[in-house]
C-alpha positions as a Markdown table, in Angstrom:
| # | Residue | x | y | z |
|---|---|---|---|---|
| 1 | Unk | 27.5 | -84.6 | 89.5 |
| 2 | Unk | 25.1 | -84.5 | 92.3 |
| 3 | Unk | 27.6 | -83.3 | 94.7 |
| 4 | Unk | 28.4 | -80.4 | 92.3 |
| 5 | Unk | 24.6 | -79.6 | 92.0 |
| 6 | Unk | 24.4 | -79.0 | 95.4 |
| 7 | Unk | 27.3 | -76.9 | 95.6 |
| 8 | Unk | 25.8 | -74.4 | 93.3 |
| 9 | Unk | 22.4 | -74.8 | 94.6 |
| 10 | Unk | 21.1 | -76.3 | 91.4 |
| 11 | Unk | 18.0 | -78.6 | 91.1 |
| 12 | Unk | 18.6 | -81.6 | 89.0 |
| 13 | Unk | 15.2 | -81.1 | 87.8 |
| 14 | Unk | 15.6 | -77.8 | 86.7 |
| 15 | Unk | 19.0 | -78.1 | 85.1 |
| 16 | Unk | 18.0 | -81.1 | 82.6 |
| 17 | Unk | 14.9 | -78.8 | 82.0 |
| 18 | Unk | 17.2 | -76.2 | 80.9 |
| 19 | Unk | 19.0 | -78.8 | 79.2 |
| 20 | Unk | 15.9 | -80.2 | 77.7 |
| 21 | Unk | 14.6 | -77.1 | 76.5 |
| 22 | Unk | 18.2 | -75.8 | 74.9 |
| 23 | Unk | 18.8 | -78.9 | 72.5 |
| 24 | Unk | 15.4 | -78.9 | 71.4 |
| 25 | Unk | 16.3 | -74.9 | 70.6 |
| 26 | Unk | 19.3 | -75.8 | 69.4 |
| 27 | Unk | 17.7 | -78.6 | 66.8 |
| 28 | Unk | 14.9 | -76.0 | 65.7 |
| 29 | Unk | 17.8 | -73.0 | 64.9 |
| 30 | Unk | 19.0 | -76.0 | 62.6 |
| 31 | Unk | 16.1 | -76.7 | 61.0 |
| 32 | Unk | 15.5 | -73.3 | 60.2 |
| 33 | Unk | 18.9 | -72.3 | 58.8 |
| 34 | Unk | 18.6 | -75.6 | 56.6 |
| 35 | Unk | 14.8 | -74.6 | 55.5 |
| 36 | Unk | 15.8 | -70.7 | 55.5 |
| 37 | Unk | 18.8 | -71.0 | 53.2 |
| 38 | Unk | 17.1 | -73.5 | 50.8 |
| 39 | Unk | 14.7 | -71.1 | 51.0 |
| 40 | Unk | 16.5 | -68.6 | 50.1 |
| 41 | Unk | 18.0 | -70.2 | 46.7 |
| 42 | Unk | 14.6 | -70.7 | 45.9 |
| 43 | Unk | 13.5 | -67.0 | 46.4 |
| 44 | Unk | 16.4 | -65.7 | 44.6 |
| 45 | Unk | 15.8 | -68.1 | 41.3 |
| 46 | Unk | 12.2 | -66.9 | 41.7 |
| 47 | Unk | 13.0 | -63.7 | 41.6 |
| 48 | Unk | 15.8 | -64.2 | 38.6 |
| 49 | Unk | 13.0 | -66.4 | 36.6 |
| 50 | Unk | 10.1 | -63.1 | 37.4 |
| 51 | Unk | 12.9 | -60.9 | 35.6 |
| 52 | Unk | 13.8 | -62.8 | 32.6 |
| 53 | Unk | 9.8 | -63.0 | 32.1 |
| 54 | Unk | 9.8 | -59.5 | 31.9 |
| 55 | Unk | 12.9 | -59.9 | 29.6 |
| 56 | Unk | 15.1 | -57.4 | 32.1 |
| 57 | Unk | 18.6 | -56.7 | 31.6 |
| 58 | Unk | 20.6 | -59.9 | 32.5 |
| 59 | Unk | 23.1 | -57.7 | 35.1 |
| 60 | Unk | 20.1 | -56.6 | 37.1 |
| 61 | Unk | 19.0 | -59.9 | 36.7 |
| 62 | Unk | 22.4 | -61.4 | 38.5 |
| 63 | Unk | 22.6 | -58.3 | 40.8 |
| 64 | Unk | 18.7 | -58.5 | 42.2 |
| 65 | Unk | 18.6 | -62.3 | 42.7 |
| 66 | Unk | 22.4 | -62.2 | 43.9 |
| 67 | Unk | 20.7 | -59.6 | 46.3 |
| 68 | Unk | 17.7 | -61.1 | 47.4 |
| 69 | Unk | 19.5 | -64.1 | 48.1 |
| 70 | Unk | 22.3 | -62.4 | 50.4 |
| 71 | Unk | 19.2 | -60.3 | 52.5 |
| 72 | Unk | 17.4 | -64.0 | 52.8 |
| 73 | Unk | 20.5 | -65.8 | 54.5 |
| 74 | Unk | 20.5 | -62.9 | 56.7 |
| 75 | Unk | 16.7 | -62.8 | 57.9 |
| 76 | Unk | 17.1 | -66.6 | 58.5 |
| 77 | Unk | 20.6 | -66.3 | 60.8 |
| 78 | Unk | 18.4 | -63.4 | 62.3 |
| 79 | Unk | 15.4 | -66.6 | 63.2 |
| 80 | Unk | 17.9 | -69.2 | 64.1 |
| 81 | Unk | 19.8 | -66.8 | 66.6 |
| 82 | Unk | 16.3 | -65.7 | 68.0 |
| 83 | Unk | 15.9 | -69.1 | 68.4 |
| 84 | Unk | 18.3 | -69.7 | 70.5 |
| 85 | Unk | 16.7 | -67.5 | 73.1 |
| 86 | Unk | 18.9 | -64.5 | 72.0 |
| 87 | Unk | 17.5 | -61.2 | 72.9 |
| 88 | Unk | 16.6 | -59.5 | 69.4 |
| 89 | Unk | 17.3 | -56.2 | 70.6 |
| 90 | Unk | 20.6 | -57.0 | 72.5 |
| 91 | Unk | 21.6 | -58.4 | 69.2 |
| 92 | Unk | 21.0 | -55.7 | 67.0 |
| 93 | Unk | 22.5 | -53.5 | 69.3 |
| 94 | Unk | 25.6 | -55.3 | 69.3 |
| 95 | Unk | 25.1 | -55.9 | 65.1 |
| 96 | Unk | 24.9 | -52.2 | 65.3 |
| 97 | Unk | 28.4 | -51.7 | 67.0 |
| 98 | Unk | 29.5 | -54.5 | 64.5 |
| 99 | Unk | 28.4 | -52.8 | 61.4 |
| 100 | Unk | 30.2 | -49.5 | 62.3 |
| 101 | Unk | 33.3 | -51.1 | 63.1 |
| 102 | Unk | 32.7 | -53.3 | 59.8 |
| 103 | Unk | 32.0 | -50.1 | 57.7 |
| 104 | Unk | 35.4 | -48.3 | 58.9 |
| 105 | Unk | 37.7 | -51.5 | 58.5 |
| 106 | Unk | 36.1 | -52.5 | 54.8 |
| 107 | Unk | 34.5 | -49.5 | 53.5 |
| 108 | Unk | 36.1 | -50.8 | 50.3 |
| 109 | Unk | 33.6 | -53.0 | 50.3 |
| 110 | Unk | 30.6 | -50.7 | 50.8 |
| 111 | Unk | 32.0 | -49.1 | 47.8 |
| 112 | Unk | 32.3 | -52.0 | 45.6 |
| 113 | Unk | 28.7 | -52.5 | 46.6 |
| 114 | Unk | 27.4 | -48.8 | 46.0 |
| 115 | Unk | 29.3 | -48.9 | 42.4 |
| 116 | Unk | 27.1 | -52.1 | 41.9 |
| 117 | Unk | 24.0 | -50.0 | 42.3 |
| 118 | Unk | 25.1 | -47.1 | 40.1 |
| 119 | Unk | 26.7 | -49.5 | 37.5 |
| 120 | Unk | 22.9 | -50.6 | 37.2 |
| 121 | Unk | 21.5 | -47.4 | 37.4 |
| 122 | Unk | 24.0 | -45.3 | 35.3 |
| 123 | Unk | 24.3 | -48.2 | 32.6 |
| 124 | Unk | 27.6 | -47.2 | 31.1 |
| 125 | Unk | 27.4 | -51.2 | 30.3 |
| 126 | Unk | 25.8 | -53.8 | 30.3 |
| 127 | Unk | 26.0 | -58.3 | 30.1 |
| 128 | Unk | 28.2 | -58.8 | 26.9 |
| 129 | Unk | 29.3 | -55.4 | 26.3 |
| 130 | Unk | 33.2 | -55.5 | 25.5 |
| 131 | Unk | 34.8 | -52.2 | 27.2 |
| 132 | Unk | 38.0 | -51.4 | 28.4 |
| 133 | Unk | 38.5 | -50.3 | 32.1 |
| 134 | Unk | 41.1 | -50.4 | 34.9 |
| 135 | Unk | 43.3 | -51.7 | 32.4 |
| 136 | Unk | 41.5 | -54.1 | 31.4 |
| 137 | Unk | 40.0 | -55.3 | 27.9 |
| 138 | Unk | 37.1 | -57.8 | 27.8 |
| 139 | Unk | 33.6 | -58.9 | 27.4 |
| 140 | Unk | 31.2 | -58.5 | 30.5 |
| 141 | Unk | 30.3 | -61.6 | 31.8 |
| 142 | Unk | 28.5 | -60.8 | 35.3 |
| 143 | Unk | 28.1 | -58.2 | 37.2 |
| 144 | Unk | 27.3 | -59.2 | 40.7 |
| 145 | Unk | 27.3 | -57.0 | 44.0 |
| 146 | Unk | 30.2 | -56.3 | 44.5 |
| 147 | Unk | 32.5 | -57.5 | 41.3 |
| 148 | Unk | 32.4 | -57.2 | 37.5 |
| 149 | Unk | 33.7 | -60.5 | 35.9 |
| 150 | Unk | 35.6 | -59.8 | 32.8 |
| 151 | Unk | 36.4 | -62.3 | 30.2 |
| 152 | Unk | 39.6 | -61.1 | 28.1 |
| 153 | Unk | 40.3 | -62.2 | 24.1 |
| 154 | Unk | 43.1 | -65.0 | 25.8 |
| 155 | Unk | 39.6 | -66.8 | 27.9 |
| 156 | Unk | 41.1 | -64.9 | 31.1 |
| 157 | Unk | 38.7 | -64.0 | 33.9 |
| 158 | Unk | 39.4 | -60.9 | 35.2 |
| 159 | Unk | 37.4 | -59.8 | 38.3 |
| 160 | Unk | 37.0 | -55.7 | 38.5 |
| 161 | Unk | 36.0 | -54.3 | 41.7 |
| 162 | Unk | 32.4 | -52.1 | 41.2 |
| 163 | Unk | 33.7 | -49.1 | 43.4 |
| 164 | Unk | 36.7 | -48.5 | 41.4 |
| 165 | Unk | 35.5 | -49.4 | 38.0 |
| 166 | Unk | 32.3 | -47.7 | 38.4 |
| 167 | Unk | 34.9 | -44.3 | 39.7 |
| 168 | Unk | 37.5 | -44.6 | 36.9 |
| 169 | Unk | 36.9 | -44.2 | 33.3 |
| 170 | Unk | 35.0 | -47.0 | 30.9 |
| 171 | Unk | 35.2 | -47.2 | 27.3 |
| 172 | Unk | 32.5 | -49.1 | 25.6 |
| 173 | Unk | 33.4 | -50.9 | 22.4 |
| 174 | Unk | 29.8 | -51.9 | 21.9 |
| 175 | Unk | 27.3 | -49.6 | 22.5 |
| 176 | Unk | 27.6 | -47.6 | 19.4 |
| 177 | Unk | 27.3 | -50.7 | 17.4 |
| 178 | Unk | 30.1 | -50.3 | 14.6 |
| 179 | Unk | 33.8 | -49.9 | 15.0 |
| 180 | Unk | 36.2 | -47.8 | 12.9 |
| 181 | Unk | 39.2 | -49.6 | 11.6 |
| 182 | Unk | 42.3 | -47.4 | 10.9 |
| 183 | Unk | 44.9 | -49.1 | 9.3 |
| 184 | Unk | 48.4 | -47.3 | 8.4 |
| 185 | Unk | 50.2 | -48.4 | 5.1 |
| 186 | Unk | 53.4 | -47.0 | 4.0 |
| 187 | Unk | 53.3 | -46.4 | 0.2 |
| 188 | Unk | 56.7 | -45.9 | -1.4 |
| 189 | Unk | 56.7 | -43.1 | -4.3 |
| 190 | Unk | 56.4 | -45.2 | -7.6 |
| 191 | Unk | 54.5 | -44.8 | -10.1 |
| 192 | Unk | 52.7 | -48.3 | -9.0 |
| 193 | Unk | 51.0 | -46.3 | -6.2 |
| 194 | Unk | 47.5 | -45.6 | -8.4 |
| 195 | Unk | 47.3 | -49.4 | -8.9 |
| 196 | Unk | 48.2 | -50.2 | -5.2 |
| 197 | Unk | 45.5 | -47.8 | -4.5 |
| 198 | Unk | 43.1 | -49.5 | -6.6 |
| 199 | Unk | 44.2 | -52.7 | -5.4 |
| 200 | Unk | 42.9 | -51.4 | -1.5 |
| 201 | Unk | 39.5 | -50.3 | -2.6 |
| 202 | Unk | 39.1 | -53.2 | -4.3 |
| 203 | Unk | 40.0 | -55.5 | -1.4 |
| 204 | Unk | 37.3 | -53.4 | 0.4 |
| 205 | Unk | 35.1 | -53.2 | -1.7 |
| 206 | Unk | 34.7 | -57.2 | -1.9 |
| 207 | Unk | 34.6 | -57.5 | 1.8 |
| 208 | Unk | 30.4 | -57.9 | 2.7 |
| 209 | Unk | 31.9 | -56.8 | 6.7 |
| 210 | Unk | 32.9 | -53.2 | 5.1 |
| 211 | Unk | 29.5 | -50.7 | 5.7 |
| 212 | Unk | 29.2 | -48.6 | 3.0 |
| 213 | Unk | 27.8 | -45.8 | 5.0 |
| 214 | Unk | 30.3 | -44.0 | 6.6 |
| 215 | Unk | 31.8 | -44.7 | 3.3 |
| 216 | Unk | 35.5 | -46.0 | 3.6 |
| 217 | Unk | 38.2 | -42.9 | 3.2 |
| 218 | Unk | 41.8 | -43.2 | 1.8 |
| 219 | Unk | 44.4 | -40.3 | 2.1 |
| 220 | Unk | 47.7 | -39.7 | 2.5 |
| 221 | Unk | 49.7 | -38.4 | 5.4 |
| 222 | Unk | 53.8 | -38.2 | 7.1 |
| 223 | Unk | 55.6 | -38.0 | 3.9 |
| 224 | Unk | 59.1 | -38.6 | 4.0 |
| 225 | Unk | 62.0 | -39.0 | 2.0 |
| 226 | Unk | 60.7 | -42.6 | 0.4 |
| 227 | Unk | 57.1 | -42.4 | 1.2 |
| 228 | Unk | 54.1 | -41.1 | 2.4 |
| 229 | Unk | 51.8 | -43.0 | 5.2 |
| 230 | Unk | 48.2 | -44.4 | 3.6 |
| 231 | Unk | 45.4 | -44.1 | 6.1 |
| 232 | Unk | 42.9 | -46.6 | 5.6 |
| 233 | Unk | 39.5 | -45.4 | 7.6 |
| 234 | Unk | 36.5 | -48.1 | 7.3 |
| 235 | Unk | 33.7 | -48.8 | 9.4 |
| 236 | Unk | 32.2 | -52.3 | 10.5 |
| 237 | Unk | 29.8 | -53.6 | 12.9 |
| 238 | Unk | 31.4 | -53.8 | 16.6 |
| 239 | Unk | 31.3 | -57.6 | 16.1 |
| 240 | Unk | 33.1 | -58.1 | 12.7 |
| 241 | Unk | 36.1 | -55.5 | 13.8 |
| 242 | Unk | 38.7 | -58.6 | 14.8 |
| 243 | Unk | 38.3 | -60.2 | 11.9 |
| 244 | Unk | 38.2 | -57.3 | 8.7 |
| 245 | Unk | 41.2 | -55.7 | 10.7 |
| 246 | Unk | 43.2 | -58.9 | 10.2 |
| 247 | Unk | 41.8 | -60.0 | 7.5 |
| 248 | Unk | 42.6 | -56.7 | 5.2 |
| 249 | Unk | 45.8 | -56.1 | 7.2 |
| 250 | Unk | 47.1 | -59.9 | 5.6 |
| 251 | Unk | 45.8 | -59.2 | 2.4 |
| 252 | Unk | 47.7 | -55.8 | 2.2 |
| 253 | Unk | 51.0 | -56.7 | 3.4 |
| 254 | Unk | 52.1 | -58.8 | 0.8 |
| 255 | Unk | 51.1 | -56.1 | -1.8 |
| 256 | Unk | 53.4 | -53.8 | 0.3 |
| 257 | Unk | 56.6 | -56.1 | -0.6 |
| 258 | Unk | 55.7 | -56.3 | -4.1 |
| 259 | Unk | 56.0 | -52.3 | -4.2 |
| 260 | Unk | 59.5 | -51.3 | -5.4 |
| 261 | Unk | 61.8 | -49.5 | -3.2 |
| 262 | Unk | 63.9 | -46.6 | -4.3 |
| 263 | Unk | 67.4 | -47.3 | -5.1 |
């Protein structure tokens, strides 16, 4: 060891200085990625706790803290590597050169990011909303930075990408706060068809889910040979639309089999 010292005209005091002076660098860049990133978690509940408070929307809630989180971890890797006796300048430089060849090889993800922001801005919806995009059918569960999580009517998590959902078109089940059901009976031509007729607004009548304002509308439509096509048009609240629609749709069928049929 000594030998190779001298080769390279190294003092042995100087080189377990250097030594010295690295480990104890190395133990404080540690440290302060531990601290930082506890730090960090702490921040970001901060942050989601000061939001609730001031009873904010629960998506900018998981967005901001997700957010503040993200930029914390970063400042602290920023500390640690300055730490390490990294020149902060030479770093960013190179970060710089990193972040343009980053931005051209996932500018997907920029996107996803950028539809985050407008998702919260825009508002088309919101934590619990049930909409239907990309294909997909489903509550809102979180929206995040870069992903929407999407919870279907079969308990499937479906993650939607911001840039593309916030780019493609959105229908809101929710927002309006009732639902139209439209239900399509075929009624064959008997003379029975009054009391079937009074036999549907009955059944809606008794249902306490049915809003009586829009008030429910019945008419005919498609006639054929043997019948003509009832449309059933009643409005509930967004919540109750699963159930009325099955629940009138099993009460009416049997009432269809019990029509006669021409000969």
């Amino acid at each position: 060891m000594k030998s190779l010292l001298h080769t390279l005209n190294i003092p042995q005091d100087q080189l377990f200085s250097w030594i010295s002076n690295l480990a104890i660098n190395i133990v404080l860049s540690l440290i302060i990625l531990v601290f930082g990133f506890w730090l960090a978690k702490r921040i970001s509940l901060m942050v989601s706790a000061v939001l609730r408070r001031r009873e904010a929307e629960e998506g900018l809630v998981t967005f901001l803290s997700n957010f503040t989180s993200i930029i914390s971890k970063v400042i602290t890797v920023f500390l640690a590597i300055s730490q390490l006796g990294v020149a902060m300048t030479s770093f960013v430089t190179i970060l710089g050169a990193v972040g343009i060849a980053f931005g051209v090889a996932f500018g997907g993800i920029l996107s996803n990011f950028a539809g985050g922001v407008l998702i919260l801005i825009v508002k088309p919806f919101k934590l619990h909303d049930t909409i239907q995009a990309l294909t997909i059918t489903g509550e809102v569960k979180e929206i995040q930075m870069f992903n929407t999580y999407i919870r279907t009517v079969d308990n499937k998590t479906v993650v939607l990408p911001n840039g593309p959902l916030i780019n493609g078109v959105i229908t809101n089940f929710t927002r309006e706060g009732r639902r139209r059901i439209d239900l399509l009976v075929p009624v064959p031509y008997q003379e029975t068809s009054s009391e079937f007729l009074e036999k549907i607004k009955t059944l809606i009548d008794s249902n306490a889910k049915v809003l009586k304002d829009p008030a429910p509308a019945l008419y005919f439509t498609e006639f054929n040979e043997q019948s003509g096509t009832l449309n059933i048009n009643i409005w509930v609240e967004t919540i109750h639309f699963v159930q009325v629609q099955r629940e009138l749709s099993n009460a009416i069928f049997p009432w269809i089999q019990s029509v006669p049929q021409n000969s």
